[in-house]
FISEFI-673713 format. One record per residue (C-alpha): residue in one letter; residue number from 1; x, y, z. Coordinates in steps of 0.5 Angstrom, whole numbers, plus 2048, in hexadecimal, padded with zeros to 3 digits. Example, Ala and Ser with C-alpha at 12.3 -4.5 7.8 and 13.67 -1.06 7.14 Angstrom:
<atoms>
a, 1, 819, 7F7, 810
s, 2, 81B, 7FE, 80E
</atoms>
This chain:
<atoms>
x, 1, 82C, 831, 8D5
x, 2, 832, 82D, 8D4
x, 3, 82F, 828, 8D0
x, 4, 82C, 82D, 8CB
x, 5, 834, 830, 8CA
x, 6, 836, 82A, 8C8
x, 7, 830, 828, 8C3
x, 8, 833, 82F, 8C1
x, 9, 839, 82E, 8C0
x, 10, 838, 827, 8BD
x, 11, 834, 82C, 8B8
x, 12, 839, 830, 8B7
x, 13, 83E, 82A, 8B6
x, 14, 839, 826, 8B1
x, 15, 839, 82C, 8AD
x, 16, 840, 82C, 8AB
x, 17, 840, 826, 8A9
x, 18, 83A, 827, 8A4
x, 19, 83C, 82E, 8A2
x, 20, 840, 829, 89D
x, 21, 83C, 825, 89B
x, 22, 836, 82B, 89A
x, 23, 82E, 82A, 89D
x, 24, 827, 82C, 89A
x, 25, 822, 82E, 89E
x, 26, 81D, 832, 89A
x, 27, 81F, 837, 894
x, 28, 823, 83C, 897
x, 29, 829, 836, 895
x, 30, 826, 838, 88D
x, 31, 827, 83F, 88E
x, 32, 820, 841, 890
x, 33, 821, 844, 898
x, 34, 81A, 845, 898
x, 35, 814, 841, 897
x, 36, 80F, 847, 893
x, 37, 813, 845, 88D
x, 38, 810, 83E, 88B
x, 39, 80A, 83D, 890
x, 40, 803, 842, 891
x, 41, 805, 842, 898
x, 42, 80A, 846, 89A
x, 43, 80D, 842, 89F
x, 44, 80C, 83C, 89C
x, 45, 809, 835, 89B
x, 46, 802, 835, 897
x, 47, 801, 835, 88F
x, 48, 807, 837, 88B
x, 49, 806, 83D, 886
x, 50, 809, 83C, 87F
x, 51, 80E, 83E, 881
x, 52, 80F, 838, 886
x, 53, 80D, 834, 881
x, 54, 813, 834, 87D
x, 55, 817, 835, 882
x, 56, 815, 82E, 884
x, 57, 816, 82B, 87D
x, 58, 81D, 82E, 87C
x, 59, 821, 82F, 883
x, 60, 81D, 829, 887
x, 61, 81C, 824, 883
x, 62, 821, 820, 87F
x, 63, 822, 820, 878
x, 64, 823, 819, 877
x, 65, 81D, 816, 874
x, 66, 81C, 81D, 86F
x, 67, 81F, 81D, 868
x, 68, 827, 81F, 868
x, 69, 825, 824, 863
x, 70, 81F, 826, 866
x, 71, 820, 82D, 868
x, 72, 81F, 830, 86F
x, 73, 819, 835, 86D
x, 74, 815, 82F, 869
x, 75, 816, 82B, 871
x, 76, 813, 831, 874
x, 77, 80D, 831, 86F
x, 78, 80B, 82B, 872
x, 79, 80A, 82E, 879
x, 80, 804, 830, 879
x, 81, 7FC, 82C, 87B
x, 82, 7FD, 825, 878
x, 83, 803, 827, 874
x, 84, 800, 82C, 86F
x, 85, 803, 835, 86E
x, 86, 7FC, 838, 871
x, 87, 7F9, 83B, 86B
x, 88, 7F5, 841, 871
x, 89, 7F8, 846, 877
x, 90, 7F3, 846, 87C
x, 91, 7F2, 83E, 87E
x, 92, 7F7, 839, 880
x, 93, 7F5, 833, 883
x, 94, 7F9, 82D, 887
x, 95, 7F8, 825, 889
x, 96, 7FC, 822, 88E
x, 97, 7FE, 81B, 891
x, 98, 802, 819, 896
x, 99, 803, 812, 89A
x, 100, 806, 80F, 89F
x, 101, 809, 809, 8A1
x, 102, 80B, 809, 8A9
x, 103, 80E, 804, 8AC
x, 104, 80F, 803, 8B3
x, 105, 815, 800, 8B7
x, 106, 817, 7FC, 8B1
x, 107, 81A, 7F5, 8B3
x, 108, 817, 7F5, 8BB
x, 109, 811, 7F1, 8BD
x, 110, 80D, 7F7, 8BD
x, 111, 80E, 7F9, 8B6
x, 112, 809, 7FD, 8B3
x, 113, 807, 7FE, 8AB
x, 114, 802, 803, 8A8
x, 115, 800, 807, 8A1
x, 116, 7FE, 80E, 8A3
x, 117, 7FB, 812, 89E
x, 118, 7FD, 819, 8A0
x, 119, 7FA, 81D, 89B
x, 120, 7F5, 81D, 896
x, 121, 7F3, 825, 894
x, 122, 7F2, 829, 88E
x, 123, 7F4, 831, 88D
x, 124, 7F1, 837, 88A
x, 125, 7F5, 83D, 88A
x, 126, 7F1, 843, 887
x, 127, 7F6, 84A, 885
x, 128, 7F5, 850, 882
x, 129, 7F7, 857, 881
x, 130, 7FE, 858, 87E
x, 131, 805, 854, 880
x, 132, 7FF, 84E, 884
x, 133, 7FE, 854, 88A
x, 134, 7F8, 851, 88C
x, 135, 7F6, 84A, 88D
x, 136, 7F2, 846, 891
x, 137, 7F4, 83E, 892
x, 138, 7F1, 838, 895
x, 139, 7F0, 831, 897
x, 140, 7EC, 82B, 898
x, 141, 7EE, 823, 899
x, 142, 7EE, 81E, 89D
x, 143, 7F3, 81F, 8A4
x, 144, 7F4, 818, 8A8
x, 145, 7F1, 817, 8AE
x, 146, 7F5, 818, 8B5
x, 147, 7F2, 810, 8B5
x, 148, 7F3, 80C, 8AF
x, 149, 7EE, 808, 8B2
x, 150, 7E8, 80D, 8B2
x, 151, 7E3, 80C, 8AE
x, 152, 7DF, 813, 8AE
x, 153, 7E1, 814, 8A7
x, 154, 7DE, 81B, 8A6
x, 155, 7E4, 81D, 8AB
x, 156, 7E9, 81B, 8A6
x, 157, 7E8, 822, 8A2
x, 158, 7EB, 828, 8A3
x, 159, 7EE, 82F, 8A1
x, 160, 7F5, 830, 8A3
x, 161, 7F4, 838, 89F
x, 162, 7F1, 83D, 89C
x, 163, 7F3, 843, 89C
x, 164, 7F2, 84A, 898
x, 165, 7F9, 84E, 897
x, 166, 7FB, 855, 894
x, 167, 801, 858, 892
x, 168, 800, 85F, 895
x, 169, 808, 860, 891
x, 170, 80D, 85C, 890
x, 171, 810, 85C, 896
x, 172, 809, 85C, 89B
x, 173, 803, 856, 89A
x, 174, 7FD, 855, 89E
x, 175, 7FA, 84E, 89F
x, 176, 7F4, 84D, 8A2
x, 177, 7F1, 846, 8A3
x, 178, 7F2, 83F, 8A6
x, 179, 7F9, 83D, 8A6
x, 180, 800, 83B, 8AA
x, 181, 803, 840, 8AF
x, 182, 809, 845, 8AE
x, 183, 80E, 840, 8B2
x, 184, 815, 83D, 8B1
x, 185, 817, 839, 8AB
x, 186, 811, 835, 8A8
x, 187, 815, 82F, 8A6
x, 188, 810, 829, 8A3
x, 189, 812, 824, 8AA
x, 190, 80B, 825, 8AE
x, 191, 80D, 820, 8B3
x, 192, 814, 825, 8B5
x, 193, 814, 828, 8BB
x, 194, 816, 82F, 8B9
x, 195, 80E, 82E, 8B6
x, 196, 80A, 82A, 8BB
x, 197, 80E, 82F, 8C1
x, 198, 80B, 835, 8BF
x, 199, 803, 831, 8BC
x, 200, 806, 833, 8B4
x, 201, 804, 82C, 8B2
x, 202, 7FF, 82B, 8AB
x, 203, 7F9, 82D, 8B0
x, 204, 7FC, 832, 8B2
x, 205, 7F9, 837, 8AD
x, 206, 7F5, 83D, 8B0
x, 207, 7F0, 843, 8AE
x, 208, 7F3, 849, 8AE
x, 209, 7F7, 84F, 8A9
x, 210, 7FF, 84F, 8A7
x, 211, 803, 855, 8A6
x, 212, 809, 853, 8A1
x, 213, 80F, 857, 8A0
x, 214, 815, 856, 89C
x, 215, 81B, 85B, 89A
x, 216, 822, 85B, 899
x, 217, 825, 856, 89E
x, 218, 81F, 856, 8A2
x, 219, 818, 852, 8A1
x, 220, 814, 851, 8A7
x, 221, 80C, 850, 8A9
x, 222, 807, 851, 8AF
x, 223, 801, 84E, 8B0
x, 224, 7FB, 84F, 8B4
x, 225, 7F6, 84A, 8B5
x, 226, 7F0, 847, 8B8
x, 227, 7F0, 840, 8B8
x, 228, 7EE, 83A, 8B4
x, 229, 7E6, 83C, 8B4
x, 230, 7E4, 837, 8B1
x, 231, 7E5, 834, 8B8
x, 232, 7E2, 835, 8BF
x, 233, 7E4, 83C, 8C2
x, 234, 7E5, 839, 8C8
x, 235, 7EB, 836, 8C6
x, 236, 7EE, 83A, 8C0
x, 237, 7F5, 83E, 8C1
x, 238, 7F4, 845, 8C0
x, 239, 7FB, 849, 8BF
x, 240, 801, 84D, 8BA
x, 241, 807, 84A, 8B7
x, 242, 80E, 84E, 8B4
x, 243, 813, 84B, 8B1
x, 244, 818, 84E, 8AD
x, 245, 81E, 84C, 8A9
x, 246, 824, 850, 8A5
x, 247, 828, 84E, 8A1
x, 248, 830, 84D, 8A3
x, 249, 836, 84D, 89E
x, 250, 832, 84D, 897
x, 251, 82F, 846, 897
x, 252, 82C, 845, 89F
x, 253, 826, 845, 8A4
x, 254, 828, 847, 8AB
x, 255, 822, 848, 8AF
x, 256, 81D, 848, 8B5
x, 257, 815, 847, 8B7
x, 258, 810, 848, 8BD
x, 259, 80A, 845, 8BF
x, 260, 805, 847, 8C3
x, 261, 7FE, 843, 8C4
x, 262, 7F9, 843, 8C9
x, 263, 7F2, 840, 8CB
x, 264, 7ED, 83D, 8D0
x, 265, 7F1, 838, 8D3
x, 266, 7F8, 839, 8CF
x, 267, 7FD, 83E, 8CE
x, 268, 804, 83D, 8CB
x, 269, 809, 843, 8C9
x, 270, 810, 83F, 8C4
x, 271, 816, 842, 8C1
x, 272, 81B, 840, 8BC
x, 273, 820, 842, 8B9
x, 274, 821, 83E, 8B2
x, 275, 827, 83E, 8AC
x, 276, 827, 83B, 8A5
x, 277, 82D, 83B, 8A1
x, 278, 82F, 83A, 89A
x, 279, 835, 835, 899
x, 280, 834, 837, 891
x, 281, 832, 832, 88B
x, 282, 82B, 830, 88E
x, 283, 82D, 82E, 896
x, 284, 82D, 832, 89B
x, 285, 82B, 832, 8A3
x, 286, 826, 833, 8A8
x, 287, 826, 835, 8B0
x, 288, 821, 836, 8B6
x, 289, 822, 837, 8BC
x, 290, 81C, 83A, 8C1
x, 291, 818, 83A, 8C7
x, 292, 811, 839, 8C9
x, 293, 80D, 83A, 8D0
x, 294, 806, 837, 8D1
x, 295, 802, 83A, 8D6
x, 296, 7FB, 836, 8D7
x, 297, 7F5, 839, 8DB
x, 298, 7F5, 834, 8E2
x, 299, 7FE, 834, 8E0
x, 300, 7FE, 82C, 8E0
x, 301, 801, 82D, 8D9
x, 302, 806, 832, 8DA
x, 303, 80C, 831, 8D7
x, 304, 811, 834, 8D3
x, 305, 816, 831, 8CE
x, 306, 81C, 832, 8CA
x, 307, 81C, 82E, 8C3
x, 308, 823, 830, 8BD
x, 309, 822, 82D, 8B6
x, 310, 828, 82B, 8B0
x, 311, 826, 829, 8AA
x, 312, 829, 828, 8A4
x, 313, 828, 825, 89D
x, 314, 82E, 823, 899
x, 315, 82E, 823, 891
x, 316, 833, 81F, 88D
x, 317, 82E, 820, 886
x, 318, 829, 823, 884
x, 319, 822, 820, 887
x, 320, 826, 81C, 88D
x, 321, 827, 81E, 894
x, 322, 829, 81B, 89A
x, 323, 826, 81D, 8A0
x, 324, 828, 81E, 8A7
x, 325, 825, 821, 8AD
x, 326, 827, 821, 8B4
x, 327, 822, 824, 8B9
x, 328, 823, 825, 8C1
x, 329, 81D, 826, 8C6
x, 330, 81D, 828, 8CD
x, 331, 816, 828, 8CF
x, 332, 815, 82A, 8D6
x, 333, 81B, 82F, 8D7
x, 334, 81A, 82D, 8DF
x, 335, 81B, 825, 8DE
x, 336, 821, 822, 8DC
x, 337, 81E, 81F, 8D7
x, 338, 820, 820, 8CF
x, 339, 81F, 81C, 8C8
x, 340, 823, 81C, 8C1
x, 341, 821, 81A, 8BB
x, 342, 825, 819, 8B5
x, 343, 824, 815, 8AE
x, 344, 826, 815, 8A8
x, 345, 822, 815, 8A1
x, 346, 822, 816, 899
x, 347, 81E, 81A, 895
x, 348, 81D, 817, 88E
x, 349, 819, 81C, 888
x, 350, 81B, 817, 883
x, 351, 816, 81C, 87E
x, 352, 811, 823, 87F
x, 353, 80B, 822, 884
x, 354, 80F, 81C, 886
x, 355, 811, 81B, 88D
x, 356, 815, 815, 891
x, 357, 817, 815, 898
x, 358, 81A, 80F, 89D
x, 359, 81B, 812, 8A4
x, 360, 81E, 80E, 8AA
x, 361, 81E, 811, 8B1
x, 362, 820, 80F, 8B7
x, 363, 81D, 812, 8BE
x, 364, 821, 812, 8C5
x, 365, 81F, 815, 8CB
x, 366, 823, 816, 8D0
x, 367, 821, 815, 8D8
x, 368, 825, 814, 8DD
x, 369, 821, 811, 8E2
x, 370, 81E, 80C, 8DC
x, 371, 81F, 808, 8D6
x, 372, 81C, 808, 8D0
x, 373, 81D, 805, 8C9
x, 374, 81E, 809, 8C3
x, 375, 819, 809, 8BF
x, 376, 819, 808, 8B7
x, 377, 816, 80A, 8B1
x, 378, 817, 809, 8AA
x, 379, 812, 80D, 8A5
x, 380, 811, 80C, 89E
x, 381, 80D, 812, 89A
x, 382, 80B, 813, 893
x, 383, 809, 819, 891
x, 384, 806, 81B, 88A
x, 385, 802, 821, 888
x, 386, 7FF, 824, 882
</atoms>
């Protein structure tokens, strides 16, 4: 406990320091506290609405390679699939690309260089009725294998989401379908370990039907689900998730989640409590604190963990961010064993549909009964969509 109040306090310190220089994570930075406004999923990630797509090409990326005398809404016009204004309501589609380039322990003897493509997939979202109130979306492409050695090629195809959702109101949704759970904060790092802690990682997604909610200050979801059916049913997870967030001082986001998950051989109940703050002028900051307990059937694997999460992205132009994250875990709360990782990383839209990132980490576990080597990455990744 010691240790985890003073990662605390380090967190504290640290974001007094950035408190000056701002911090991007997500939106809420841009005025937008929550995710309904730019994607089809209420709580973030999959395809962007038209909305989403202009404020990609105006907020995000940079302006430097458009006309000086070309005006915003002409930007925005070129949003849309392969830069065309749709010309009907009802179909949108998207495509998208994402590589990576990982090194491992760079300038060691046990150096490690690859190319992973990460993704590969396209999009179809359908909606009707009045304001988009209803919709279907979906996914398909390709998904890296868990060995990049593999060579069952058919396995590399996956759906990470398709979904049916309706808006009773305003203020209340329904979604019913294969999608990620209702927990914590869905920052884009699946390696974090406010993420792969809680098994909400990019083959997390689960069946089940969501009940969204937002009014006022308070927005929040609950989610009850089956498992992944596509999976054999002894070893899916079963559950229901909540979170809920409310909005502090016009322009932040203080909330908590539970999770509570169980199976043939498996059962784990998480909680968090999460904050993303808006530092103006597209920046702003992420933190996660949570615990997980582990509970297997013969009690081998039981085990409970305590992980806390900063991350912030730091904006001197439009379309340029500098990146830092800093993460702490405790694995097993009975062991003095503890690690931190750190890093810190740009992010470049140098035009719409565009993406750069170069991200550095470095990962040092703590034992007082052992010596390990920190460990290093560096990760070069292009993403282009259309």
């Amino acid at each position: 406990m010691k240790v985890f109040y003073k990662i605390l306090c380090m967190m504290i310190l640290n974001f007094s320091f950035l408190n000056s220089a701002h911090a991007y994570p997500h939106f809420i930075g841009h005025g937008y506290p929550s995710c309904i406004n730019c994607h089809y999923n209420p709580l973030g990630n999959g395809p962007l609405t038209d909305y989403g797509r202009s404020v990609g090409a105006t907020a995000v990326a940079s302006g430097m390679f458009y006309p000086k005398k070309m005006a915003e809404e002409s930007v925005a016009s070129l949003s849309g699939f392969l830069f065309r204004t749709p010309i009907q309501d009802h179909i949108r589609t998207q495509l998208n690309y994402r590589g990576l380039f990982l090194t491992q322990n760079p300038g060691s003897t046990i150096e490690k260089k690859q190319w992973i493509n990460m993704q590969a997939d396209g999009q179809l979202i359908l909606k009707f009725l009045e304001d988009d109130r209803l919709t279907f979306v979906g996914d398909f492409g390709y998904s890296p294998p868990a060995n990049q050695t593999t060579t069952e090629k058919s396995k590399n195809f996956r759906t990470r989401e398709y979904y049916i959702g309706y808006r009773i109101s305003p203020e209340i949704g329904v979604y019913s379908g294969f999608m990620d759970k209702a927990y914590g904060i869905r920052i884009a790092e699946h390696i974090a370990f406010s993420r792969t802690i809680p098994q909400m990682t990019q083959n997390d997604q689960t069946h089940g039907v969501m009940v969204h909610y937002l009014k006022d200050e308070w927005e929040g979801a609950a989610h009850v689900f089956l498992g992944n059916l596509t999976q054999e049913s002894n070893i899916r997870q079963k559950g229901l998730s909540v979170m809920m967030e409310r909005v502090v001082g016009e322009d932040h986001r203080l909330g908590f989640s539970v999770l509570k998950t169980f199976g043939d051989y498996l059962s784990l109940l998480s909680f968090s409590a999460h904050s993303r703050l808006n530092l103006k002028e597209g920046s702003a900051l992420l933190v996660e604190m949570g615990q997980t307990k582990k509970t297997t059937q013969n009690g081998s694997g039981d085990r409970n963990s305590r992980y806390a999460l900063l991350q912030t992205y730091l904006r001197p132009i439009r379309g340029l961010y500098f990146v830092a994250n800093i993460e702490y875990l405790k694995g097993d709360l009975s062991s003095d064993s503890s690690s931190m990782r750190w890093g810190p990383g740009i992010q470049f839209f140098p035009i719409q549909k565009t993406e750069f990132r170069l991200d550095t980490y470095n990962t040092r576990n703590f034992n007082p009964n052992a010596s390990t080597q920190d460990n290093w990455m560096i990760l070069l990744q292009t993403h282009v969509w259309l």
